[in-house]
C-alpha positions, 0 to 999 in steps of 0.5 A, spaced: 454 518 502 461 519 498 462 527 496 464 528 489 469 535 490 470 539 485 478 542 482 477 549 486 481 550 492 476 550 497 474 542 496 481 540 494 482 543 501 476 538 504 480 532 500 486 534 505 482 534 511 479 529 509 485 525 509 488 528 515 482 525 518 483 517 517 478 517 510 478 515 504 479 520 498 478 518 491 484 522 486 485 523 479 493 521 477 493 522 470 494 513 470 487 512 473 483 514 479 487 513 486 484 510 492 487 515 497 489 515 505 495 517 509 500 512 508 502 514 516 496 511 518 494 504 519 487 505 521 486 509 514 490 505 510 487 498 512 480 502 510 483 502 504 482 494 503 476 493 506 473 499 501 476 495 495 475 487 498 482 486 497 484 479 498 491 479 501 495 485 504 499 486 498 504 493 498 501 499 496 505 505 491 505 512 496 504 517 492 509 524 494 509 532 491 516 530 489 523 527 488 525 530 495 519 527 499 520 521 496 528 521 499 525 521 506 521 515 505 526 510 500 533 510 501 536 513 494 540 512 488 544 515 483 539 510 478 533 513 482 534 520 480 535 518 473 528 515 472 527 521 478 530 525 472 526 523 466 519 521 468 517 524 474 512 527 474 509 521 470 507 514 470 512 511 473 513 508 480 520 506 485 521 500 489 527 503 494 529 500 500 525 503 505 528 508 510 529 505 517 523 510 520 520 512 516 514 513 519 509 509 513 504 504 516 507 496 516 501 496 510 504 500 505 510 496 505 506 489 506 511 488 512 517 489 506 523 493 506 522 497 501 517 501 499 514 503 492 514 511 491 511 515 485 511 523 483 504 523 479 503 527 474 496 532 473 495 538 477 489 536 481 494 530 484 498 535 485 494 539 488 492 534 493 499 532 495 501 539 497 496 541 500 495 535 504 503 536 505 504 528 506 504 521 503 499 519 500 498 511 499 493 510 494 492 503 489 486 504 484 480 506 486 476 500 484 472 494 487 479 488 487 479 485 481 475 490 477 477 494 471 481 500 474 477 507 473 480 512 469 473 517 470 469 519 477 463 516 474 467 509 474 469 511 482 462 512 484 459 505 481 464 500 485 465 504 491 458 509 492 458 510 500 464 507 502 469 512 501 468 520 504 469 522 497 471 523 490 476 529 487 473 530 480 478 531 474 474 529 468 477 523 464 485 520 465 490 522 459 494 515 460 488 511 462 493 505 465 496 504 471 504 507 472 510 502 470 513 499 476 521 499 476 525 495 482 531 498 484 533 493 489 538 490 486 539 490 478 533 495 475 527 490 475 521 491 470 516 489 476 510 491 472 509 493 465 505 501 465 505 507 463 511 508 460 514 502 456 520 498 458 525 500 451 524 508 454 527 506 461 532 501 458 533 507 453 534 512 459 538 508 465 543 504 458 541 497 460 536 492 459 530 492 465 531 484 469 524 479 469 522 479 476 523 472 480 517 468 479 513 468 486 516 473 490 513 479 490 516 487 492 510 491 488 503 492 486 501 488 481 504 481 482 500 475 483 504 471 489 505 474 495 508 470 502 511 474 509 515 469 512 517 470 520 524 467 522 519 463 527 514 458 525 507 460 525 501 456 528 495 458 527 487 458 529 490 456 536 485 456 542 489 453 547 496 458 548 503 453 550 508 453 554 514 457 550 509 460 544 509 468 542 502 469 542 498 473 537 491 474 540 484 478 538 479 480 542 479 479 550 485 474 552 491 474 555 497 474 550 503 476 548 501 482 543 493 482 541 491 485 534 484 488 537 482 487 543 475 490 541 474 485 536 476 491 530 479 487 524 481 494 522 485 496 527 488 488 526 489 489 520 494 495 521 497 491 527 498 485 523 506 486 520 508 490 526 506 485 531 509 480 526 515 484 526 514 484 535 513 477 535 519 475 531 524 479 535 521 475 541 526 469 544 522 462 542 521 458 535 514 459 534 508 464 533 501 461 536 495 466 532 488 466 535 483 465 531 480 470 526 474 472 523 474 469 515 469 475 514 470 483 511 478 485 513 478 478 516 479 474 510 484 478 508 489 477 514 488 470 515 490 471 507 497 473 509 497 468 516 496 462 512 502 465 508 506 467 513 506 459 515 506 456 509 513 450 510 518 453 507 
């Protein structure tokens, strides 16, 4: 059964350990509820997809007690401490570069190389981060493709007994997701939020980009693709000769997902493996085949993007 915790110390400590455990915690921000795990952990974060039937592995926004934990984990800018400046904590998220070992899970970043930061606003989330003492990936805390949930009841009714438990604190204040903000290149408007555009633009002294249609560096967005330099065969019964293989289940093969058959321990293999792969010498990567069912669909989601022609 999914526990609902109070705002006192007690279970807002039993939320941290929780979390420390590889489970899944329900938070409020003052955006919307969040679905909380560790984002070092990729068995954790992978529970994360399978609680919300996500159907591909797009990047998650890690949420960090302050600026000063998010510069461990994105490489950080004079125009970041700008929007850091103004409006955190608060509504608004960063894509930076990713900091090379960083230490988050391949599953936050969806196998990018940036990653989204957020310093929420709220006492409770507060709370949480400082006593958990690390980065939190957290999307929404509602079945994919449902209204975002902005009270526990809303929690409860799409994810009742398959998180550990919610942290109550009542009703959100903004009630809409944060305001993503690409600092890749030019500051990009990845995702309109909790703080409006004409804000921002008024803060950094020039007009937020359009992002390029069909790429993806953020939640939020429709299109998504994780291409390896080599080409990428899948549902490959029968290795050959000169193939980098990827395997599930008992098989002899270069890396395997999960030996065991767990789809969410291949789940959080899935980008490293890729990564692994494609460092390896040879021009095509060979999949075994995986389950089309729970995390499963998933996965083959972001395998038939990674070979999709390009």
């Amino acid at each position: 059964m999914t526990e609902l915790l109070s705002s006192n110390f007690s279970d807002i400590a039993r939320a941290a350990g929780l979390l420390s455990d590889g489970k899944l915690v329900a938070f409020p921000t003052e955006t919307v509820y969040g679905l909380g795990a560790d984002a070092r952990d990729g068995e954790a974060v992978a529970k994360i997809y399978a609680a919300k039937g996500r159907p591909s592995f797009n990047p998650l926004i890690v949420h960090v007690a302050d600026a000063d934990a998010a510069r461990t984990f994105g490489v950080w800018s004079d125009t970041a401490q700008r929007l850091a400046d103004a409006f955190w904590p608060g509504p608004v998220s960063l894509v930076l570069p990713l900091r090379k070992h960083a230490g988050l899970s391949d599953l936050v970043t969806a196998g990018l190389e940036s990653v989204a930061l957020r310093v929420p606003a709220g006492h409770l989330a507060q709370d949480l981060l400082h006593a958990f003492g690390g980065p939190i990936a957290a999307p929404s805390a509602n079945p994919s493709g449902r209204i975002s949930p902005t009270t526990p009841e809303h929690v409860f009714s799409g994810l009742d007994g398959k998180i550990a438990a919610v942290l109550d604190g009542g009703a959100c204040a903004v009630g809409v997701e944060s305001t993503i903000v690409g600092l890749i290149d030019h500051p990009t408007l990845l995702r309109a939020g909790g703080a409006s555009r004409e804000t921002i633009e008024e803060r950094l002294g020039v007009e937020l980009a359009t992002p390029v249609s069909g790429e993806i560096s953020a939640p939020g967005q429709l299109a998504s693709h994780y291409a390896p330099s080599a080409s990428v065969l899948l549902n490959v019964e029968d290795w050959q000769n000169g193939e980098k293989t990827l395997g599930f289940g008992k098989m002899a093969c270069d890396l395997n997902l999960s030996e065991s058959g767990n789809l969410i321990e291949a789940a959080a293999n899935l980008f490293g493996h890729l990564h692994l792969l494609d460092a390896m010498e040879g021009t095509r990567i060979a999949v075994a085949p995986i389950p089309e069912t729970g995390l499963g669909a998933a996965i083959n989601d972001r395998l038939r993007r990674a070979a999709a022609p390009r």
